[in-house]
C-alpha positions in Angstrom: 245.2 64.1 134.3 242.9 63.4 131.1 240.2 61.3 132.9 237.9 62.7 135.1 236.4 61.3 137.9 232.7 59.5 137.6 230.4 59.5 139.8 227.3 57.2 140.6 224.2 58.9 140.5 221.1 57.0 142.2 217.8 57.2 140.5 214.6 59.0 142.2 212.6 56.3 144.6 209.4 58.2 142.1 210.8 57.5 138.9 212.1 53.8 139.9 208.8 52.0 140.8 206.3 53.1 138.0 208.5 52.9 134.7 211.0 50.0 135.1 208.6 47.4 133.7 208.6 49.7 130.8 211.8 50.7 130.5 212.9 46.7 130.3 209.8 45.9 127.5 211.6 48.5 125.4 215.0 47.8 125.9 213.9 44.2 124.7 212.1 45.5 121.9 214.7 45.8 119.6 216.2 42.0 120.2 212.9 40.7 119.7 212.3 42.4 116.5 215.9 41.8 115.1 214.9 37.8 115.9 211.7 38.1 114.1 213.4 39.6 110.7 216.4 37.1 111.3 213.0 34.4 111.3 211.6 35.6 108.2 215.0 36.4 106.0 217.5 33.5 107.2 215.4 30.6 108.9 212.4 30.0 107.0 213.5 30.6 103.8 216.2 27.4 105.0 213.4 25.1 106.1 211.7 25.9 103.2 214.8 24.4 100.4 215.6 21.7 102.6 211.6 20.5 102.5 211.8 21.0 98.9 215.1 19.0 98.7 214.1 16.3 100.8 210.7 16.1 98.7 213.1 15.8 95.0 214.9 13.3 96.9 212.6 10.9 97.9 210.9 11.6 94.2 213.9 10.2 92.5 213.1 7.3 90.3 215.3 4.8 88.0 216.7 6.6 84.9 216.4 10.2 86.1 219.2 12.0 85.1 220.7 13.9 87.7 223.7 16.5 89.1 225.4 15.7 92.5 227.1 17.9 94.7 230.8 17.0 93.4 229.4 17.8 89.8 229.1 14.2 88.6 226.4 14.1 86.0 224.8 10.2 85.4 221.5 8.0 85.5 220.1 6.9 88.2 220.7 2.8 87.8 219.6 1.4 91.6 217.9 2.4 94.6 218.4 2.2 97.5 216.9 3.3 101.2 219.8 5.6 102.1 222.3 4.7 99.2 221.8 5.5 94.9 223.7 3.8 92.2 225.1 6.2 89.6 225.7 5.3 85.6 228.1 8.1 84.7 229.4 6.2 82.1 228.9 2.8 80.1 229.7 0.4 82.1 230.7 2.8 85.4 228.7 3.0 88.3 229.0 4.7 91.3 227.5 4.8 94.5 225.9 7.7 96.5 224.8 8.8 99.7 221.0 9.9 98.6 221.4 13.5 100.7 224.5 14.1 97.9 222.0 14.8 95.0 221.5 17.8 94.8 219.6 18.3 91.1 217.4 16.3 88.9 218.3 17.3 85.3 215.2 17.2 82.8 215.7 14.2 80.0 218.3 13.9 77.2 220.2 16.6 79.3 223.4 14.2 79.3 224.7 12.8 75.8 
């Protein structure tokens, strides 16, 4: 009662041979230019912090002061290959997965 019937219609033998190639390059046009900006605006701006991250971390030295992801602020006391020991206070240590600093803090920046 409210839908009408549809019918298939077939396309012209012509019209079939000579512009499906082109038809299916610019149907994938779009996709391929949505992946480019997705490239450019998600991706590589990613790779590029995570090169810059991994660079700070295998920069750090003993007594840099840094900032970790849980928000503990102390000084770098020991080094390890995976592992960093943490002064946060006199006499308290703690000990860190390298990957979980996140921020190197310029000097005299904790009191």
């Amino acid at each position: 009662m409210f839908i009408s019937s549809a019918f298939a219609q077939t396309a012209p033998a012509a019209a079939a041979a000579g512009g499906d190639l082109q038809s299916s390059l610019m149907g994938m046009l779009p996709l391929v230019l949505m992946f480019v900006v997705l490239y450019f605006v998600m991706i590589r701006p990613q790779m590029k912090k995570a090169k810059e991250h991994k660079a700070m971390i295998d920069a750090l030295a003993k007594g840099d002061e840094v900032a970790t992801a849980g928000g503990v602020l102390g000084k770098v006391s020991k080094l390890g290959d995976t592992y960093v020991h943490i002064e946060i206070a006199n006499g308290v240590e703690v000990m860190l997965q390298r990957s979980a600093v996140v921020q190197v803090l310029p000097k005299g920046s904790i009191k």
